[in-house]
Structure formats: C-alpha cells, structure tokens
TIRONU-375131 format. One line per 10 residues: number of its first residue (from 0); their letters; for each residue x, y, z of C-alpha. Coordinates in Angstrom, 2 decimals. Layout:
N
NUM> A> X Y Z | ...;
//
This chain:
381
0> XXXXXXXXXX> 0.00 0.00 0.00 | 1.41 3.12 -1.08 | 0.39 7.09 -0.60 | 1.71 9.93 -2.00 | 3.26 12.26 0.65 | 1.85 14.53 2.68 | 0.76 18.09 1.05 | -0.46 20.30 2.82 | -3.90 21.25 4.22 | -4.68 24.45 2.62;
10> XXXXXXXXXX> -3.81 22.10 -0.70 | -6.45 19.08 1.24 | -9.20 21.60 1.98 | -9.61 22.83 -1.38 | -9.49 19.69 -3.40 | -11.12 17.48 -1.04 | -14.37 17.00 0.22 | -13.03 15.44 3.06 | -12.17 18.97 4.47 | -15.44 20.42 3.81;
20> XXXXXXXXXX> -16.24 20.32 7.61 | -13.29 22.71 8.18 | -13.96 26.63 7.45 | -10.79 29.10 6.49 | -10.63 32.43 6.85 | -7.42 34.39 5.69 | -6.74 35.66 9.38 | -7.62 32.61 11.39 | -6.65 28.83 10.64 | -9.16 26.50 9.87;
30> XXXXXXXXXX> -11.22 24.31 12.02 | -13.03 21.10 11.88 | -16.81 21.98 12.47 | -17.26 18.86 14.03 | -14.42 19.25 16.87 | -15.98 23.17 17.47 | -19.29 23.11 16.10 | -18.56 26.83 14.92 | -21.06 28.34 12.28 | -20.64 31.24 10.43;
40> XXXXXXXXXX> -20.90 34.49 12.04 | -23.69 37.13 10.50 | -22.84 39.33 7.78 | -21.13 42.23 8.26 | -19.46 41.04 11.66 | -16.11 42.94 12.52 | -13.64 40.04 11.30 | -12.41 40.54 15.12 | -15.36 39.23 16.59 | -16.53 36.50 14.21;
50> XXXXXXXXXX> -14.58 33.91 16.46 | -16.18 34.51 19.61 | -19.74 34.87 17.97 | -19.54 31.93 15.87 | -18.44 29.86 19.11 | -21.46 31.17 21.06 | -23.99 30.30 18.07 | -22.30 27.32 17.73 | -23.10 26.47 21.87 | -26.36 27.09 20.77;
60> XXXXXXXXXX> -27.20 25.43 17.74 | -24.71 23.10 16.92 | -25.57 18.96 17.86 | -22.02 18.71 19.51 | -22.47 21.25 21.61 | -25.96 20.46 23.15 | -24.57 16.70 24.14 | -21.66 18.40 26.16 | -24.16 20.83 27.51 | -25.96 17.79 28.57;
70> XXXXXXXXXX> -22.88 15.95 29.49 | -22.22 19.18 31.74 | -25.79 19.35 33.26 | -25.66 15.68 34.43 | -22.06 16.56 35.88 | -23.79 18.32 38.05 | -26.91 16.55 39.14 | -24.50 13.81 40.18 | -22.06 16.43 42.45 | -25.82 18.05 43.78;
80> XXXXXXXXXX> -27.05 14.72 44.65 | -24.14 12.55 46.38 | -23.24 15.69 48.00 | -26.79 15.69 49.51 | -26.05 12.60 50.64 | -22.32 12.80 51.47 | -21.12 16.24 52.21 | -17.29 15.45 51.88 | -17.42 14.32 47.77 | -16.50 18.04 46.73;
90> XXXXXXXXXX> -14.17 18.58 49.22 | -10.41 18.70 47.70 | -9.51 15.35 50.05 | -11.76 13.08 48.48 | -11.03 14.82 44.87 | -7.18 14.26 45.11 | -8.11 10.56 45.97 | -9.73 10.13 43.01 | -7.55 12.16 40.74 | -4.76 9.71 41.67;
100> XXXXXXXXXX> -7.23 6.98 41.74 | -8.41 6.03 38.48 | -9.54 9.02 36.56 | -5.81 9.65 35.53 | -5.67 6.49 33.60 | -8.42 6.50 31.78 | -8.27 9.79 31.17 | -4.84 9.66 29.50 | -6.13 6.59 27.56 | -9.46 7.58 26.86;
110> XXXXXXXXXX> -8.15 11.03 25.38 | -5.63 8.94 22.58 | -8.69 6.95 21.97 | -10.75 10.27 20.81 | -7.48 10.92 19.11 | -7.72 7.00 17.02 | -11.41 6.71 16.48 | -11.45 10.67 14.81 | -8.91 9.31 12.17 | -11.45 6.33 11.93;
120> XXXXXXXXXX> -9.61 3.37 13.96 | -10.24 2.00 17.10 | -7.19 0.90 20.20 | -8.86 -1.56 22.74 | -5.90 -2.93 23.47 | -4.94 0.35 25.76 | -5.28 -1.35 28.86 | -3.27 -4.21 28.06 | -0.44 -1.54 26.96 | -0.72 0.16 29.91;
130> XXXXXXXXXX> -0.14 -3.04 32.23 | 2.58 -4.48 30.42 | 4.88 -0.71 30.22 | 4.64 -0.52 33.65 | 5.73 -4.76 33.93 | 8.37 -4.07 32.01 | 9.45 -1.05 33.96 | 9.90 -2.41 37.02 | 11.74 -5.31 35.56 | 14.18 -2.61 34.11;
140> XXXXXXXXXX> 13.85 -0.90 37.61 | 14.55 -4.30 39.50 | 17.77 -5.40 37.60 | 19.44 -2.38 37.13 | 19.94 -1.49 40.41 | 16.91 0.51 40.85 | 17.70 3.01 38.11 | 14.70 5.16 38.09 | 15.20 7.03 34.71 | 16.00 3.65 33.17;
150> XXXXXXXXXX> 13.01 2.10 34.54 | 10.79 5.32 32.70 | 12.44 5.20 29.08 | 12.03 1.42 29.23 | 8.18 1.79 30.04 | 7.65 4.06 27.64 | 9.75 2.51 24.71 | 7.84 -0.37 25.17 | 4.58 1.18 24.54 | 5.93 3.38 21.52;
160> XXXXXXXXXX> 6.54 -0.54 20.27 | 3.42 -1.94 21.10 | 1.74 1.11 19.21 | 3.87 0.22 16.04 | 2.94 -3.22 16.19 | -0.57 -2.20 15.99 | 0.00 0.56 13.28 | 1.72 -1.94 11.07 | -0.47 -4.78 11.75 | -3.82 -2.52 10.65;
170> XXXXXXXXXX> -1.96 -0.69 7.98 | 0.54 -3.16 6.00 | -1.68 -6.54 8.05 | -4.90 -5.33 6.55 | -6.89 -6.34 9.30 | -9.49 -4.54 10.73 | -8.76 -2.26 13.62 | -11.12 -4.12 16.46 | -9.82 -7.78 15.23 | -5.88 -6.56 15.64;
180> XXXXXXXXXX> -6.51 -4.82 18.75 | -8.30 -7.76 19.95 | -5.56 -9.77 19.13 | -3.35 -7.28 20.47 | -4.98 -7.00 23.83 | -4.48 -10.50 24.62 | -1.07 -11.17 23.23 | 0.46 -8.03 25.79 | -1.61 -9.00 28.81 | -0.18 -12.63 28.02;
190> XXXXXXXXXX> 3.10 -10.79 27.50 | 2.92 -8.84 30.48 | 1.38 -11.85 32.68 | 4.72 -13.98 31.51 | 6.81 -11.20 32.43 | 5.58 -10.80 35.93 | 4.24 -14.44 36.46 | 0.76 -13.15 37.00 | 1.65 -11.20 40.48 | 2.71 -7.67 41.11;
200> XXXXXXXXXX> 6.94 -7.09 40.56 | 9.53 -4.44 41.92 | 9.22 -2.45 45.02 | 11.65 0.75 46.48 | 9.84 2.89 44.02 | 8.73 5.23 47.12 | 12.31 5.95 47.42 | 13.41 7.28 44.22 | 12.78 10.83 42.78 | 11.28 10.65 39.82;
210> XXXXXXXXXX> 8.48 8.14 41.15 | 8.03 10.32 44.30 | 7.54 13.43 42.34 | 5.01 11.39 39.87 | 3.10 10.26 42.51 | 3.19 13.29 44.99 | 4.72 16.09 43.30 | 3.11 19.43 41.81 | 4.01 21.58 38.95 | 2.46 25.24 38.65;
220> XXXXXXXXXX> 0.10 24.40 41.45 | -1.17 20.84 40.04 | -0.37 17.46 41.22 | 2.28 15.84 38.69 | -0.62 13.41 37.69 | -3.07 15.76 36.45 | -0.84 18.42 35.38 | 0.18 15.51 32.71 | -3.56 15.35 31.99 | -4.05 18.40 31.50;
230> XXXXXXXXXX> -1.11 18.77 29.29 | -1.88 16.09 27.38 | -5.05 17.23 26.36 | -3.71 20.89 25.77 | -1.55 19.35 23.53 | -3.83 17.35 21.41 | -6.46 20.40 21.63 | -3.67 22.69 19.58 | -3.27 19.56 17.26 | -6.59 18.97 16.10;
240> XXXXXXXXXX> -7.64 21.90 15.62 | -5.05 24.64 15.19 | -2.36 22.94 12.27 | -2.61 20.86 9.39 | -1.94 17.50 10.95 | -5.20 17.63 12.66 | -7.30 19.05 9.62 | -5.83 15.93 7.92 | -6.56 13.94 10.49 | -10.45 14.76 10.65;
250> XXXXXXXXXX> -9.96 14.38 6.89 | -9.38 10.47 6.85 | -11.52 9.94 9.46 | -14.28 11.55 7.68 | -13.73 10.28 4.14 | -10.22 8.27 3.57 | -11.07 8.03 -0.27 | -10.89 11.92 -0.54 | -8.25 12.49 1.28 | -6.11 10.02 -0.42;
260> XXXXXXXXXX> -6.82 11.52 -3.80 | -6.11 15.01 -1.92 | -2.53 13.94 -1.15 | -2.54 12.74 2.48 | -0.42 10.10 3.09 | -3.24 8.01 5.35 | -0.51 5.08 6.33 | 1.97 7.43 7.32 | -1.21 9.24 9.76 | -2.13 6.04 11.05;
270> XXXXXXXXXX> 0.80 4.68 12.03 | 1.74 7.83 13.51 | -1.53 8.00 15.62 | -1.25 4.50 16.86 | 2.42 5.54 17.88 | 0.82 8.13 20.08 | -1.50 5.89 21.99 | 1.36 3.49 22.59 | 3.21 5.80 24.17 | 0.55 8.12 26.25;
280> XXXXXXXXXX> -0.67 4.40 27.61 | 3.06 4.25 28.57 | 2.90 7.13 30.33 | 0.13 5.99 32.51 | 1.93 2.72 33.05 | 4.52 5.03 34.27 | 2.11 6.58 36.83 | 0.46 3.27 37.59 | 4.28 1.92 38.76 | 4.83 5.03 40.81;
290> XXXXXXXXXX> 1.12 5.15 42.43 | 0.87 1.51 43.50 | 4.80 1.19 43.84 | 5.28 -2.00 41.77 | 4.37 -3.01 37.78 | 1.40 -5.37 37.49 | -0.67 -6.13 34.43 | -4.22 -6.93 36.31 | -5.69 -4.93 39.00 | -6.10 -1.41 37.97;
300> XXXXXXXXXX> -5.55 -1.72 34.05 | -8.87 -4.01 34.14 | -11.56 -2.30 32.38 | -9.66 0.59 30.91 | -10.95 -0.03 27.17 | -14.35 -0.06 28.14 | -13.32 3.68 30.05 | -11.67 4.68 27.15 | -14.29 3.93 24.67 | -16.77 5.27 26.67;
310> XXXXXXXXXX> -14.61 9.05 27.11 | -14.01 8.88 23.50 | -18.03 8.52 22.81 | -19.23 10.37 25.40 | -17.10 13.09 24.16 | -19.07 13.25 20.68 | -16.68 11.06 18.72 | -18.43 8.81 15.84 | -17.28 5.36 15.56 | -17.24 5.81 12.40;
320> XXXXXXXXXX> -14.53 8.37 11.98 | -14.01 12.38 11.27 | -15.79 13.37 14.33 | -15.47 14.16 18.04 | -13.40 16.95 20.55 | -11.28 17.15 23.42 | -13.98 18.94 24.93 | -16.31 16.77 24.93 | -14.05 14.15 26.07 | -12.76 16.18 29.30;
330> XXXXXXXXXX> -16.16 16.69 30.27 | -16.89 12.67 30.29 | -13.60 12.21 31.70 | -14.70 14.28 34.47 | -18.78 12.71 34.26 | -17.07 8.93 34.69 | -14.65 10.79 37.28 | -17.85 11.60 39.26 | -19.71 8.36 38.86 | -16.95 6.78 39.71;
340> XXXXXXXXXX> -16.11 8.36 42.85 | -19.54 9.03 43.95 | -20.57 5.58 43.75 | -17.46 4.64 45.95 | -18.14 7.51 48.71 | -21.93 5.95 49.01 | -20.64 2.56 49.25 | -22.84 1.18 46.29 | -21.20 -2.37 45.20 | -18.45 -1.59 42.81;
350> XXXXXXXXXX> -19.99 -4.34 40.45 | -22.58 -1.37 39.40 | -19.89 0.77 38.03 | -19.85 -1.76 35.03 | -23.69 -1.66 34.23 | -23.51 2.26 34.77 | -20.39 2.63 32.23 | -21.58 0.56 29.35 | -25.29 1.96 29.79 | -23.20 5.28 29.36;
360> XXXXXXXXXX> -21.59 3.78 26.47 | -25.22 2.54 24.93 | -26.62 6.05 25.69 | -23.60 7.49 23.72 | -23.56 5.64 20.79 | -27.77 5.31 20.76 | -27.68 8.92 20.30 | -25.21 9.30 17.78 | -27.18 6.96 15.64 | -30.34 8.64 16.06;
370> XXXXXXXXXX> -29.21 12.04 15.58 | -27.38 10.55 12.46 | -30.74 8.55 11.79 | -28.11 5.62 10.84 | -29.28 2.12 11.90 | -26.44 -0.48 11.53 | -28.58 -3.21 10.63 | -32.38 -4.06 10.90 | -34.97 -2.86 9.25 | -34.99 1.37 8.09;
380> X> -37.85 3.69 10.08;
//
C-alpha cells in the first residue's frame, strides 16, 4: 500500500471533500466543524469578533455542543445529589483521591482513543499496553539497580513498540482495527502476565525521585498526575484543531477516499496515531508503577478499554470516523470521574460501576445513531 506524501492542508481543503467540515478564513486557521461546532458568524461582523460569535452560536445550535451541555448538566446533578447525601465528595480530600485513583488512567487513555477513532480506527488494546509498560518497567527498575530514569524510558519505549505493532499490523496486516486490537490486547496482557508471572513485581519505588515526584509532586500548582492530563489534552487540543496535521486527520476519518486523492499520506497518519497511543498508555503505566509502587498487568488496568471507549463517545466522537473533541471528552472524563467516585463515597457495590459505564456507552452511541438517523442493521424507520 502506497500514498503519495503529505501536502499540505490548505492544498487538502480545497481539493477534497473530506475537508469540507473545516472553514478558512485568511486571518484565522481552519477548524473542523465537528471538533468546534462553529457556524458562520452574521454578515457584516467585525472580522475581530466572528470567532467569539460563531463559538457562542455554535453552543447554541450546533448537535455537539448540546450533548456536552448535557454531558455538563448531568455533571452536576451527580455532584448536587451525592453531596446531599455525602457532604465530603466536593471537598479537595476526596477529589485528590480520586484524581490519583483512576480518573488519571483512563483519562490519558481515553483522550488517545478520541485521538484513534477521529482518524477512523479504534485501540482496545490500551489497557493491556498500559499493564505491560509498567511490567516491564519495574523489571528494568529491579535489575538495574533501581535506576529510576532507566526504569521510565524502558516503560515508555515499550509502549511506543506496542503502538507500532498495531500501526503496522492494521496498515501493512490489513486487518481490521477491532480484530488486531483484539488480538493485540491478549497477546500483551499474556506478554505482560509472563513477564511478571501473574503477580505484582519491583518495590523501592517510594524511594526514588522521579516516582516520588510522579506520585506526589506538583508543577504550577497541580499534582504531577493531572498536570500531565491536563497537558496532554492541551496538547492534542492545539493539534486537532489549530495545524494541518489535525485538519488531515479529521480528513481520513471523515472520508479516507478523498483524502487520499487530496494527497494525504493516510498510512503514514495512522501509524503515527497509533504511535501516540502506545506511548501516552506508557505514560500511565509510568504513573500506575509510581502510584501503586510496583508493575502489574491486572488490577487497575482491568476495564480501561471499556473507560476509554466510553470518554471517547461520550465526548461526541463517531465510531465511524471524522468526528469528536477534546472537549467533549474532558467533560466525560470528568462525568465517569464523578460516577466513579460518587458511587465509591456511598458505598454502592463496585460491580454497578460496570452496568452504569456501558449503559453510558449505549446512551452514547444510541444517540449518535439517532441524531445521524443511521441504523447499523435491521430494518430502516
């Protein structure tokens, strides 16, 4: 399989219909109407203000907006009503505790999933990647004399491998997305089970510096953990929809056929994509080793495609490709956050948490098909 290299956007956008969803202005870049749900500002707008306006029409009018408006509202009838019941959820105690819980894991690995299912391929083998780069780095960490920056680079390397091995099986494999990340997911849990014998491995992490200031450290304010977050999804904000990489991006996801004849090199995007969520599930196997103080591959990586899929949906992105926003994902980050936490707090049997996250995951994808009026198979209305 062979594309022509990468031109560039402005090139994409106006021989592609792929791009159509983006709008360009001479003063402002482009951006993909389905990550901003931006519509055109009224005639005769100062060309200052046209931002602004557009985004506040688009809060109003535009289908992405009203489900993170909803995904905001029910934010907060879960914080009104288990604080009702438990006055200490809100407080900063119980929010650090579940900030450093969970939330930063699938958080991290729910975000690259918006980031693979908007260029129209799916990763549920994140969890499994996750597991085995922190197994591996506390092997590193164990026999080189507890080397903590050793023990990182390893972890992470490992997942930057893990992603190629996915990129290269979809791409140059042919095989569909969900069938080699199914495959995928096994073989590194077996990997990572192998590695570690099934139990938990390494242990001194609590006295090295780099895990101490991963798991209890701050930068400008923020605990280490989320400031990585929130840097992480600052970073693939600015990607998708302020350069050309992300217009092209939204471009194959939307309609691979047209962007190929427009000049974007789809395996090299693909590959490169699947290279990111390799190694941003490496990073949370990094904070999972420095958090619980040893590398395991079961335990707290259990479930975290499921989280992930659901962030990524929740968040407005179609399975089908060329859709979806950070936004929208930060907000169901912090919705799952909630239901997470709350349900914990009220001491409702953790069990739950799986029926309420794939209802959420029904209720996501249910209304992306009706407001699509797509029906996958059955009988049309």
């Amino acid at each position: 399989m062979t594309d022509p290299d990468t031109v560039t956007a402005a090139n994409s956008a106006e021989s592609s219909p792929a791009n159509s969803g983006a709008e360009n202005s001479p003063a402002e870049p482009a951006t993909p109407s389905s990550a901003t749900g931006e519509t055109e500002a009224p005639a005769g707008t100062p060309a200052g203000d046209r931002r602004p306006l557009a985004r506040v029409l688009g809060l109003l009018t535009n289908a992405d907006r009203v489900q993170n408006l909803i995904l905001l509202a029910v934010i907060v009838i879960i914080a009104a009503f288990v604080t009702s019941r438990q006055p200490a959820f809100l407080t900063w105690g119980n929010l650090s505790i579940a900030v450093t819980g969970t939330i930063i894991l699938f958080g991290l690995t729910g975000l690259v999933e918006l980031l693979v299912i908007i260029v129209g391929g799916l990763d549920i083998s994140v969890g499994s990647i996750v597991g085995l780069s922190s197994v591996v780095g506390a092997l590193v960490w164990t026999h080189t004399g507890q080397n903590g920056a050793l023990a990182v680079l390893s972890a992470l390397l490992i997942g930057l491998l893990c992603g190629l091995a996915n990129g290269l099986l979809i791409i140059y494999g042919r095989v569909n997305p969900f069938i080699a990340t199914l495959a995928t997911l096994a073989a590194f849990k077996g990997i990572g089970q192998v590695l570690s014998d099934g139990g938990a491995i390494g242990s001194g992490f609590a006295s090295n510096a780099i895990f101490v200031f991963i798991q209890r450290g701050s930068v400008a304010g923020l605990p280490t953990q989320l400031f990585i977050l929130v840097i992480v999804g600052l970073a693939l904000a600015f990607l998708l929809l302020y350069t050309d990489i992300g217009r092209n991006v939204y471009a194959i996801g939307g309609n691979p056929t047209a962007a190929r004849l427009a000049g974007v090199n789809i395996n090299r995007y693909v590959l490169a994509v699947y290279l990111v969520v390799g190694f941003v599930a490496a990073i949370a196997g990094v904070i999972l080793m420095a958090r619980q103080g040893f590398g395991q591959q079961t335990g707290s990586v259990d479930g975290l495609e499921l989280k992930a899929v659901t962030v990524a949906a929740l968040g407005g992105a179609s399975l089908r490709g060329g859709r979806g926003g950070v936004l929208g994902a930060a907000l169901a980050i912090v919705l799952l956050g909630f239901l997470e936490n709350g349900m914990n707090v009220l001491n409702i049997n953790t069990f739950w948490q799986n029926v309420a996250q794939g209802s959420l995951l029904l209720i996501a994808v249910i209304a992306q098909q009706r407001r699509r009026k797509e029906r996958a198979i059955g009988i049309p209305d």
